[in-house]
Biopython code that builds the backbone (N, CA, C, O; Angstrom):
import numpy as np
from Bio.PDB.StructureBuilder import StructureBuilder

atoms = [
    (1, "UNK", "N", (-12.533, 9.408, 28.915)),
    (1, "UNK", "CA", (-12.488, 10.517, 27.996)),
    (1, "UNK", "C", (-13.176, 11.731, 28.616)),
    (1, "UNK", "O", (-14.060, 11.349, 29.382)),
    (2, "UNK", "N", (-13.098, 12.799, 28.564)),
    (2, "UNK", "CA", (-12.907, 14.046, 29.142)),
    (2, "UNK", "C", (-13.907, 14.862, 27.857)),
    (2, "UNK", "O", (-13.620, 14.860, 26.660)),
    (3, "UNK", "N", (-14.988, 15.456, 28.416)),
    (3, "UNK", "CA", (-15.890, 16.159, 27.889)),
    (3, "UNK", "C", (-15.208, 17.656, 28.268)),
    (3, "UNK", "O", (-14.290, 18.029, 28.999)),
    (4, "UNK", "N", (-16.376, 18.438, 27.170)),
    (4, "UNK", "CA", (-15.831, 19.767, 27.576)),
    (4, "UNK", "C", (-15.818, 20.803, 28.569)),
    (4, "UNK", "O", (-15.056, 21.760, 28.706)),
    (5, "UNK", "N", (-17.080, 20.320, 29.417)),
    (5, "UNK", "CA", (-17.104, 21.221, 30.757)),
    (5, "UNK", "C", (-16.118, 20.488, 31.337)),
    (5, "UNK", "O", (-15.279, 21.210, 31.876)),
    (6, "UNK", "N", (-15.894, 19.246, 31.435)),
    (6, "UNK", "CA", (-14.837, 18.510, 32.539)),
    (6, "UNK", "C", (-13.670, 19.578, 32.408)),
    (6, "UNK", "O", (-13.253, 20.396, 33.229)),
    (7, "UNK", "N", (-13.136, 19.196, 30.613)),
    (7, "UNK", "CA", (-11.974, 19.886, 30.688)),
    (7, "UNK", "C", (-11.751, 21.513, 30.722)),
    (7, "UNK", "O", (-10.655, 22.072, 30.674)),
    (8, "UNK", "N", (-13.094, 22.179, 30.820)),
    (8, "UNK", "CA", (-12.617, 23.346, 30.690)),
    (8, "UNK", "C", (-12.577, 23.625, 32.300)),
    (8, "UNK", "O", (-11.608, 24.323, 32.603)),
    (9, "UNK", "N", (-13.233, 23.323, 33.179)),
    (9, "UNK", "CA", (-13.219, 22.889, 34.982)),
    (9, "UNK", "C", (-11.339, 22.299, 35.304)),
    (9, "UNK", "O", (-10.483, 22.770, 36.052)),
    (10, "UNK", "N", (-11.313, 21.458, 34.631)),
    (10, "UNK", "CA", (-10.034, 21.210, 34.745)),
    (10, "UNK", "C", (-8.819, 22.095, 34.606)),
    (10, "UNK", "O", (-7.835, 22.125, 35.345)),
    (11, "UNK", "N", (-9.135, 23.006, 33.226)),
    (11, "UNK", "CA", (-7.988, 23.882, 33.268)),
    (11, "UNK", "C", (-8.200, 25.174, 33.734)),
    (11, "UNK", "O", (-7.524, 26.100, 33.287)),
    (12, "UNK", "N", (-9.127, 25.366, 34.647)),
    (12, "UNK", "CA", (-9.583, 26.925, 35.193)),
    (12, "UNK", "C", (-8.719, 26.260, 36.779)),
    (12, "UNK", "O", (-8.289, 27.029, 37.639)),
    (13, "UNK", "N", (-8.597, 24.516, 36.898)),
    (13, "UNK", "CA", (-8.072, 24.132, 38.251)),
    (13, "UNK", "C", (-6.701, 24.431, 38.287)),
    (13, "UNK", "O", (-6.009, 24.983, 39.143)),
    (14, "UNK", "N", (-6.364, 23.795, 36.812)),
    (14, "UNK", "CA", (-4.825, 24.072, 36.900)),
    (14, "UNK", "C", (-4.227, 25.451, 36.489)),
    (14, "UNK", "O", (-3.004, 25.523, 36.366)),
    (15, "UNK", "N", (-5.050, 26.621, 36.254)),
    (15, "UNK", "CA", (-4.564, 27.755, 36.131)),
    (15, "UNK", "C", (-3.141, 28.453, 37.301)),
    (15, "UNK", "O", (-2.098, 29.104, 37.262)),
    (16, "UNK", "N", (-4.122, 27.692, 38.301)),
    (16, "UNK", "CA", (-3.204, 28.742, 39.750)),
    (16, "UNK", "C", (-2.066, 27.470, 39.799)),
    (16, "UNK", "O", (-1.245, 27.718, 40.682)),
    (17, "UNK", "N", (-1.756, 26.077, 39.051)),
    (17, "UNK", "CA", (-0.565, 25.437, 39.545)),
    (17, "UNK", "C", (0.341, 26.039, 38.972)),
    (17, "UNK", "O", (0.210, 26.802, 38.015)),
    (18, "UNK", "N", (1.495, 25.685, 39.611)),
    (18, "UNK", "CA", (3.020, 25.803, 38.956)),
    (18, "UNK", "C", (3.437, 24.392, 38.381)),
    (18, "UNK", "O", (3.332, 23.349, 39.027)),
    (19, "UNK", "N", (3.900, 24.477, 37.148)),
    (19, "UNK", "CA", (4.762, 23.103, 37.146)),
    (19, "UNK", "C", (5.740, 22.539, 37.740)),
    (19, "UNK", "O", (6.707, 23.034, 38.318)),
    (20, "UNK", "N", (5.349, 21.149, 37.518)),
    (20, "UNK", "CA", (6.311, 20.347, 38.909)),
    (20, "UNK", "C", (6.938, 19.403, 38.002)),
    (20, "UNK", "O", (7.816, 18.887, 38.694)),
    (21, "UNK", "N", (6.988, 18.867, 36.806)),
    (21, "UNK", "CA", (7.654, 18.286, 36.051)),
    (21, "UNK", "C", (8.567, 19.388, 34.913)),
    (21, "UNK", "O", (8.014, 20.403, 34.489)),
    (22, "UNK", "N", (9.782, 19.081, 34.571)),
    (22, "UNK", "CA", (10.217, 19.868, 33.629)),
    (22, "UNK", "C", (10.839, 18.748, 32.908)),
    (22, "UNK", "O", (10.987, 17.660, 33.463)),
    (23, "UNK", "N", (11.252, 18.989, 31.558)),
    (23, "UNK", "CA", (11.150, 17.863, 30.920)),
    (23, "UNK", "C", (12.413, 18.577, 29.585)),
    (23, "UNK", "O", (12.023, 18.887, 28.460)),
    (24, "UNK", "N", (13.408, 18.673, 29.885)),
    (24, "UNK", "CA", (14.909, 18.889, 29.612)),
    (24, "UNK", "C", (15.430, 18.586, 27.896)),
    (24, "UNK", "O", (14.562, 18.393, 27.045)),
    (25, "UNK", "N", (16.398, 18.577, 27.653)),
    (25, "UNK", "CA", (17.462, 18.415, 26.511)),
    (25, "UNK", "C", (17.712, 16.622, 26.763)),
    (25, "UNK", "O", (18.254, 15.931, 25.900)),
    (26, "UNK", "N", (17.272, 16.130, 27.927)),
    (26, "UNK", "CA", (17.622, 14.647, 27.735)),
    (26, "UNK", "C", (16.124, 13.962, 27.311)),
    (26, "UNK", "O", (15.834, 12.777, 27.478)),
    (27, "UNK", "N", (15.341, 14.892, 26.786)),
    (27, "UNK", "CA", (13.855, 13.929, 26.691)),
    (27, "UNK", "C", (13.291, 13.165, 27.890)),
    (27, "UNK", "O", (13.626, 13.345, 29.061)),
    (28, "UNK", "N", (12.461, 12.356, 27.474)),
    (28, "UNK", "CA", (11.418, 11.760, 28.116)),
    (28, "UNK", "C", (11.936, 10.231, 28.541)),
    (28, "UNK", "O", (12.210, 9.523, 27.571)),
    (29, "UNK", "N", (12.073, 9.746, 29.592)),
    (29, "UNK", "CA", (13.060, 8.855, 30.135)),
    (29, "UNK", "C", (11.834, 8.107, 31.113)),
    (29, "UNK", "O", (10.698, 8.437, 31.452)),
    (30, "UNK", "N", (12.538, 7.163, 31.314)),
    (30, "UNK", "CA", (11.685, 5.928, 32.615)),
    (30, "UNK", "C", (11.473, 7.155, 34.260)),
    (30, "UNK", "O", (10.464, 7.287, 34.952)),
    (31, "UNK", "N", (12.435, 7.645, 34.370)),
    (31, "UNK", "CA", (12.438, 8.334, 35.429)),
    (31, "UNK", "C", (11.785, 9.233, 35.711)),
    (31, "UNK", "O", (11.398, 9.507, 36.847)),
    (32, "UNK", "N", (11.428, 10.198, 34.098)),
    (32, "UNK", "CA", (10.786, 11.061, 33.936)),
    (32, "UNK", "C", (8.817, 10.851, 34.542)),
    (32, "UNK", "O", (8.041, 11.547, 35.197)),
    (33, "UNK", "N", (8.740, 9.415, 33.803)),
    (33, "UNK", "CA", (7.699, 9.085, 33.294)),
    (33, "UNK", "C", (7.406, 8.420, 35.185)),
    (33, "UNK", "O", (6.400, 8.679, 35.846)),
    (34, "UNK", "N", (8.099, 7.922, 35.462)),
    (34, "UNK", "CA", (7.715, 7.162, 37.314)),
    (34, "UNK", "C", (7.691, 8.366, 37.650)),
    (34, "UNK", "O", (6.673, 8.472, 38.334)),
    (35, "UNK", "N", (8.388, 9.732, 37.566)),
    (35, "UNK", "CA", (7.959, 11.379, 38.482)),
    (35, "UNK", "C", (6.495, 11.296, 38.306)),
    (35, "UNK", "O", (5.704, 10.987, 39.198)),
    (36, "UNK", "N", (6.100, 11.693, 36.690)),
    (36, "UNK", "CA", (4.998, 11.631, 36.549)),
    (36, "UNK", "C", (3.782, 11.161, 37.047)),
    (36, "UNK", "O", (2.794, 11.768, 37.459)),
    (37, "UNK", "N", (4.111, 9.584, 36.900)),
    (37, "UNK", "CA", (3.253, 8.944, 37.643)),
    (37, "UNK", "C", (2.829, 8.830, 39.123)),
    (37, "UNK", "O", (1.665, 8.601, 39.452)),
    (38, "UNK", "N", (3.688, 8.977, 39.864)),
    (38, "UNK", "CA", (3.481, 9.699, 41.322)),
    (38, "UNK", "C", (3.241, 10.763, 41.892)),
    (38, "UNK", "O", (2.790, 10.806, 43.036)),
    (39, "UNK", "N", (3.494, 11.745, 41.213)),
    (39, "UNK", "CA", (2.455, 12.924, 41.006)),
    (39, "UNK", "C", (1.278, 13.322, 40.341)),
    (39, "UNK", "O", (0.753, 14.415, 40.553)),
    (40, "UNK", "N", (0.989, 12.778, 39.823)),
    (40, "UNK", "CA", (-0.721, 12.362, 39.397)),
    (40, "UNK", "C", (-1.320, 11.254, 40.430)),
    (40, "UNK", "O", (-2.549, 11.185, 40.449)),
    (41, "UNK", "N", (-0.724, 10.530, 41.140)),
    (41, "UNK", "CA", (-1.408, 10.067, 41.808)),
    (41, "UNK", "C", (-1.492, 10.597, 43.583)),
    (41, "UNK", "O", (-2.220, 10.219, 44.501)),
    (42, "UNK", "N", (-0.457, 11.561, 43.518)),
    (42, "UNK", "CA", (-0.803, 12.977, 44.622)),
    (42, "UNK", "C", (-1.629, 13.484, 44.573)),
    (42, "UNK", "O", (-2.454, 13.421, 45.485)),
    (43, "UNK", "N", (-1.791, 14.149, 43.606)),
    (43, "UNK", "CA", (-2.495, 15.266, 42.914)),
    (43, "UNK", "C", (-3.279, 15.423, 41.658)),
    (43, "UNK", "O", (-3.579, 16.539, 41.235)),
    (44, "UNK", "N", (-3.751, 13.873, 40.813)),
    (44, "UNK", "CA", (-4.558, 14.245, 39.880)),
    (44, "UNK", "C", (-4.395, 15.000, 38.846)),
    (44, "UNK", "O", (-4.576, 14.601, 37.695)),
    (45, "UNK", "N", (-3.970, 16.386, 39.213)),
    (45, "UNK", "CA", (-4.177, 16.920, 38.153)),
    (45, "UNK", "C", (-2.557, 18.105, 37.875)),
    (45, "UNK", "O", (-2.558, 19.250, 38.328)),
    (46, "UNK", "N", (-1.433, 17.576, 37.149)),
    (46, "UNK", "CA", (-0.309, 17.641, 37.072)),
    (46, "UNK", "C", (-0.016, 18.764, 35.524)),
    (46, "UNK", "O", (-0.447, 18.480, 34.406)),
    (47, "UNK", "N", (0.870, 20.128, 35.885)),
    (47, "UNK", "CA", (1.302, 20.887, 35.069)),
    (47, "UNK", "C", (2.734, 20.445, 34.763)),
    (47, "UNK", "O", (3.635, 19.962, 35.449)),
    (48, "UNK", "N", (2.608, 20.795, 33.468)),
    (48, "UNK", "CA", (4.564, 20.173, 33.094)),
    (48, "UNK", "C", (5.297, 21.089, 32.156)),
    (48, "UNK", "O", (4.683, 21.722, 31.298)),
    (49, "UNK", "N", (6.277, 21.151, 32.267)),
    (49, "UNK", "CA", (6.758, 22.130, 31.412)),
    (49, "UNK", "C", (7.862, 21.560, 30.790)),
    (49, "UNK", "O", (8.554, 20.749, 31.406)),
    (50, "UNK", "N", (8.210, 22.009, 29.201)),
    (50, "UNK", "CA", (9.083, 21.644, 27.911)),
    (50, "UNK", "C", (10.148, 22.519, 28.118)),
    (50, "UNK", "O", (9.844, 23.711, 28.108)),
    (51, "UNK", "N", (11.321, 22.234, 28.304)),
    (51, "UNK", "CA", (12.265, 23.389, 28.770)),
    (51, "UNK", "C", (12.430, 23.664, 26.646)),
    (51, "UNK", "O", (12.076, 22.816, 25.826)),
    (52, "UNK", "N", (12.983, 24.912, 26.335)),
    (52, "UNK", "CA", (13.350, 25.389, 25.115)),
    (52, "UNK", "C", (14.796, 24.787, 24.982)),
    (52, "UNK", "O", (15.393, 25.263, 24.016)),
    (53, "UNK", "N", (15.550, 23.817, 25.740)),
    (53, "UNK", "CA", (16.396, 23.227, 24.901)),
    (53, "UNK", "C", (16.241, 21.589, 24.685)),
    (53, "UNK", "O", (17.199, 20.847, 24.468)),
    (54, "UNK", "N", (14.856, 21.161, 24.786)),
    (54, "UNK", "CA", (14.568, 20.188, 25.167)),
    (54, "UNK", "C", (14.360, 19.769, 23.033)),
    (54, "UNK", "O", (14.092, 20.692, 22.264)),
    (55, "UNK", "N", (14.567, 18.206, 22.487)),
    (55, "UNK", "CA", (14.509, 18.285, 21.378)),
    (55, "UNK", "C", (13.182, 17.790, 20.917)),
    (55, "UNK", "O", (12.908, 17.713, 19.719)),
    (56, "UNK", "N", (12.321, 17.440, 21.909)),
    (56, "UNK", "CA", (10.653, 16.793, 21.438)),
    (56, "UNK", "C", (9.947, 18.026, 22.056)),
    (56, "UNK", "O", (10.212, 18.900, 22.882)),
    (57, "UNK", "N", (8.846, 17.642, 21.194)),
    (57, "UNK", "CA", (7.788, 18.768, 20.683)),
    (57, "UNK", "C", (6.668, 18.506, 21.997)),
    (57, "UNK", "O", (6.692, 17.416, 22.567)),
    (58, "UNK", "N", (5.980, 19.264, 22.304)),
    (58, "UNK", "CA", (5.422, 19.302, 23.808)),
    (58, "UNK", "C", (4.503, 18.586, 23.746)),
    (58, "UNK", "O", (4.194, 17.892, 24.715)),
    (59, "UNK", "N", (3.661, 18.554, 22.329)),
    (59, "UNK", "CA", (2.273, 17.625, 22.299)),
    (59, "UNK", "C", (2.652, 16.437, 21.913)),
    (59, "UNK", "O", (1.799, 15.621, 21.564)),
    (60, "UNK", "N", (4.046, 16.112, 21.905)),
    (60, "UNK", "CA", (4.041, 14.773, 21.624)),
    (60, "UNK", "C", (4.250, 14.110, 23.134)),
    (60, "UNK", "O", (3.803, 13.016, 23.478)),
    (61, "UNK", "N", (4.900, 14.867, 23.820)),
    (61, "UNK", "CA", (5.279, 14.287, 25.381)),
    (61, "UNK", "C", (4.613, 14.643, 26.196)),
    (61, "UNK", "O", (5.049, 14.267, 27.284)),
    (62, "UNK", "N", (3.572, 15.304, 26.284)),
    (62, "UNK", "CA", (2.775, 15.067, 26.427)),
    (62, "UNK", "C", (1.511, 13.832, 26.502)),
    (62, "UNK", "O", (0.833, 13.378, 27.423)),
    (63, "UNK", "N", (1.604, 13.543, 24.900)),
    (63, "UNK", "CA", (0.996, 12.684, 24.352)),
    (63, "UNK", "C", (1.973, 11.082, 25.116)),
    (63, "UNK", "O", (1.647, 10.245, 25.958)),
    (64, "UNK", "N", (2.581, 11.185, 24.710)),
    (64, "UNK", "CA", (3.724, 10.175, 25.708)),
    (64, "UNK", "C", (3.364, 9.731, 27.389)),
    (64, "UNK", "O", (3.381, 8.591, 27.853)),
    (65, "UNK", "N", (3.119, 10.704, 27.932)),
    (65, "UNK", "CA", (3.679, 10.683, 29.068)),
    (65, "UNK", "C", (1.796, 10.201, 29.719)),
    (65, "UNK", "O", (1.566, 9.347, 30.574)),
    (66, "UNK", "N", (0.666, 11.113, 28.937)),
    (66, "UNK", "CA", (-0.481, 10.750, 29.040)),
    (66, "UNK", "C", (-0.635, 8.751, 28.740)),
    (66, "UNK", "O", (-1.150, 8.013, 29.579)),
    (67, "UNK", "N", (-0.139, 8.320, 27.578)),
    (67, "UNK", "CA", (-0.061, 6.747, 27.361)),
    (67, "UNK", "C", (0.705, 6.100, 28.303)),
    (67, "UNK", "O", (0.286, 5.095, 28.878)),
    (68, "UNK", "N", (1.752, 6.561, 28.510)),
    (68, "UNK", "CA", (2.426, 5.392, 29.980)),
    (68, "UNK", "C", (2.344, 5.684, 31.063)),
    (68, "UNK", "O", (2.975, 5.005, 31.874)),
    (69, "UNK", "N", (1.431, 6.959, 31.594)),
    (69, "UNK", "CA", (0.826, 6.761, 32.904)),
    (69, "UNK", "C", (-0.866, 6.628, 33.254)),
    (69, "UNK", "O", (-1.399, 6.883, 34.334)),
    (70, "UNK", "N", (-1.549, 6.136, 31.955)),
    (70, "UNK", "CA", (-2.618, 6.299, 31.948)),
    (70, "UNK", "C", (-3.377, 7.661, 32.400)),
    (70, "UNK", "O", (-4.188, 7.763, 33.320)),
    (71, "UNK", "N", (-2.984, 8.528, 31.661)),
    (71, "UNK", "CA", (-3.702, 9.664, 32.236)),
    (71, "UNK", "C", (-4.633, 10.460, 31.128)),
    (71, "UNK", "O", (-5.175, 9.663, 30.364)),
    (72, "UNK", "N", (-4.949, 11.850, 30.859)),
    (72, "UNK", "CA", (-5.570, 12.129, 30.139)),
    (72, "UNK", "C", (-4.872, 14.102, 29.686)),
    (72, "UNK", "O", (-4.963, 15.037, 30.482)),
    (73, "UNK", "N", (-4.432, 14.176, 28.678)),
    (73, "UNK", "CA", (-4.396, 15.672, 28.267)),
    (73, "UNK", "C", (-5.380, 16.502, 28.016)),
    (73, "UNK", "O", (-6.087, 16.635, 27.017)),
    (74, "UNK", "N", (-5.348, 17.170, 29.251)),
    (74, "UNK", "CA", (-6.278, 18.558, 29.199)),
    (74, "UNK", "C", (-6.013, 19.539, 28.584)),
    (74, "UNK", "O", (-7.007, 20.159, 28.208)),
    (75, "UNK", "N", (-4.712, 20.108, 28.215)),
    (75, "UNK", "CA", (-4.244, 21.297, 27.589)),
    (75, "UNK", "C", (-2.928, 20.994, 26.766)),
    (75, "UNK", "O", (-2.341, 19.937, 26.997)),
    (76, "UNK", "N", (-2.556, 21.655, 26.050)),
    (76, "UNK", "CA", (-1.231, 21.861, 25.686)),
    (76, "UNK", "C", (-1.089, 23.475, 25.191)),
    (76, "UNK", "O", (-1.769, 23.890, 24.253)),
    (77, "UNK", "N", (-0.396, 24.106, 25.720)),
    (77, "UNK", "CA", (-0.499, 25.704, 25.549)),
    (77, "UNK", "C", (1.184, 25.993, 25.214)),
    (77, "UNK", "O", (1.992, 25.353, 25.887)),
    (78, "UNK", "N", (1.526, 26.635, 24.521)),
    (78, "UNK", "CA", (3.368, 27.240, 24.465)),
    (78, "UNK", "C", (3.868, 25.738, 24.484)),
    (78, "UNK", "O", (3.722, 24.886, 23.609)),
    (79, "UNK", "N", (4.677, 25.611, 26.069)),
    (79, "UNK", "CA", (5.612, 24.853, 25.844)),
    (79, "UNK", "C", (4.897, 24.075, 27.678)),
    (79, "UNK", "O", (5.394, 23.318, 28.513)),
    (80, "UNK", "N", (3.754, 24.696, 27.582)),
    (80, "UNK", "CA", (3.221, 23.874, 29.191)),
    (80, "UNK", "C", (2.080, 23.209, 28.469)),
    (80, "UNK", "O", (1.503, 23.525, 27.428)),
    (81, "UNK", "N", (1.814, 21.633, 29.772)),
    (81, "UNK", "CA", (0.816, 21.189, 29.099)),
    (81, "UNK", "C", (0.000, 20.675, 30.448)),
    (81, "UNK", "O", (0.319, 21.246, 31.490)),
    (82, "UNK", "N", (-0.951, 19.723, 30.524)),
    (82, "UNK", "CA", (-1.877, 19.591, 31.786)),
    (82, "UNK", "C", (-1.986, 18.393, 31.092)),
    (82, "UNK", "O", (-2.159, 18.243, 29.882)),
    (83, "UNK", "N", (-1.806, 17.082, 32.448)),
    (83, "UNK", "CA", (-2.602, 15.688, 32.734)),
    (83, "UNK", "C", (-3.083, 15.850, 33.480)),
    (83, "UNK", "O", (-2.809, 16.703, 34.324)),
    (84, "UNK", "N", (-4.555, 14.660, 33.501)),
    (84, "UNK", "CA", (-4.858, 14.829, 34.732)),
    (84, "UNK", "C", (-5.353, 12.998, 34.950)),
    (84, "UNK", "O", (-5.882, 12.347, 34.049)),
    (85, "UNK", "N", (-5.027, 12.454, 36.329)),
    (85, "UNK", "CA", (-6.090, 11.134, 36.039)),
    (85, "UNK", "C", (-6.222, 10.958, 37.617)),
    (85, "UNK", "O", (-5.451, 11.044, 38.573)),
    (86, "UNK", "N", (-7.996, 10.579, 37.369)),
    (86, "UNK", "CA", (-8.678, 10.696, 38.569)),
    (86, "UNK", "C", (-7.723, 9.516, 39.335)),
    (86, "UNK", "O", (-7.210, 8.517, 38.831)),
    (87, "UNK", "N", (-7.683, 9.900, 40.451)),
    (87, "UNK", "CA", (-7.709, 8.807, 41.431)),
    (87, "UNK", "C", (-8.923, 8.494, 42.352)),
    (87, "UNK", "O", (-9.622, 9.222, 43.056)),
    (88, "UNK", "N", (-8.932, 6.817, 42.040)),
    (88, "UNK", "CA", (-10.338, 5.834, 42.376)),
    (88, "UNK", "C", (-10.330, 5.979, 43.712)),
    (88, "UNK", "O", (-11.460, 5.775, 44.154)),
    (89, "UNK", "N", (-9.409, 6.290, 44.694)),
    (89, "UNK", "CA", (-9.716, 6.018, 46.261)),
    (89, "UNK", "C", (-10.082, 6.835, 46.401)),
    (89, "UNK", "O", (-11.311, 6.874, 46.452)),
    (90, "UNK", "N", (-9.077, 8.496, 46.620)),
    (90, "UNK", "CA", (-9.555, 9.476, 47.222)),
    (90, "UNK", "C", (-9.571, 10.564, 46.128)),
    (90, "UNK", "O", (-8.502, 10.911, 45.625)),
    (91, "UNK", "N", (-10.827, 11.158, 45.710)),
    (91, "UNK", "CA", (-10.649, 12.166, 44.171)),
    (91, "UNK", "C", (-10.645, 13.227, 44.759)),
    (91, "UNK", "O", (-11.280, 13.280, 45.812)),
    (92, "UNK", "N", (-9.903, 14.475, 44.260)),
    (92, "UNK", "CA", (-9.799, 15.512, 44.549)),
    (92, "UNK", "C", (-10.612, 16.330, 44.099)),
    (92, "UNK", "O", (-11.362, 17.025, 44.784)),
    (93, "UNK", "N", (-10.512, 16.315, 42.574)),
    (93, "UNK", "CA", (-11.701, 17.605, 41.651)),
    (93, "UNK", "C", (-12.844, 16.463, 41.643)),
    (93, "UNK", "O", (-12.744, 15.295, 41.266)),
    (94, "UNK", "N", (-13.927, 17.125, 42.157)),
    (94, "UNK", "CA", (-15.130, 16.220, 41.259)),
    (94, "UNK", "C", (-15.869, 17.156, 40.131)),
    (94, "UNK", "O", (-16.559, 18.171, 40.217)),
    (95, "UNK", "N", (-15.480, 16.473, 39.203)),
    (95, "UNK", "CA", (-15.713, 16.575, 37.592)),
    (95, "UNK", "C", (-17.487, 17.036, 37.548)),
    (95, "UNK", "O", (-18.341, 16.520, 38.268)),
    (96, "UNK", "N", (-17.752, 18.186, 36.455)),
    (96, "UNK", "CA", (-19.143, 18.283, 36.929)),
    (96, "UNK", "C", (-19.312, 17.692, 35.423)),
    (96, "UNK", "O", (-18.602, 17.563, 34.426)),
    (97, "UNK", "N", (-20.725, 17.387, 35.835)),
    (97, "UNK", "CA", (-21.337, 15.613, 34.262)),
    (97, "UNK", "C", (-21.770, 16.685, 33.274)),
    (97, "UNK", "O", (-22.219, 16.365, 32.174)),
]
sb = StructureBuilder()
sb.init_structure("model")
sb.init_model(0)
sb.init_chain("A")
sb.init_seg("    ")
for serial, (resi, resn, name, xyz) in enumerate(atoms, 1):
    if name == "N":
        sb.init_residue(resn, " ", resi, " ")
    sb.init_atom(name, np.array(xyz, "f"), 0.0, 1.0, " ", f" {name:<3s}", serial, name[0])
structure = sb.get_structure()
């Protein structure tokens, strides 16, 4: 669970990303969700974006996509949202306590 300096450190990190997931009119799919998961484990800390013809609501897939890749929601803003989950070998952000 993610305190508030973590997450506010977290989303000052993901300010400068671009999203690398987009998440379409076909919803949230197995395929979607394995992208996901291999890019959080690149990079930790993953921006995604809700296209406007897409028919689920962003904090729910969000919420989705955080439960089947074990990760954690840092933001949900408009129609972009932020996971992030540490990786145990090599961590990228270190989280200040």
């Amino acid at each position: 669970m993610l305190r508030g300096k973590q997450r506010s450190y977290l989303k000052g990190q993901a300010n400068k990303l671009n999203p690398i997931i987009h998440v379409g009119k076909g919803g949230l799919d197995q395929a979607l969700i394995d992208q996901m998961d291999e890019a959080l484990a690149a990079h930790e800390l993953v921006k995604g974006k809700v296209l406007k013809n897409s028919l689920e609501e962003v904090r729910d897939v969000a919420e989705k996509l955080a439960t089947s890749c074990e990760a954690e929601v840092v933001q949900v803003i408009g129609n972009v949202f932020i996971l992030y989950r540490r990786n145990k070998e090599k961590p990228i952000y270190i989280l200040p306590q």
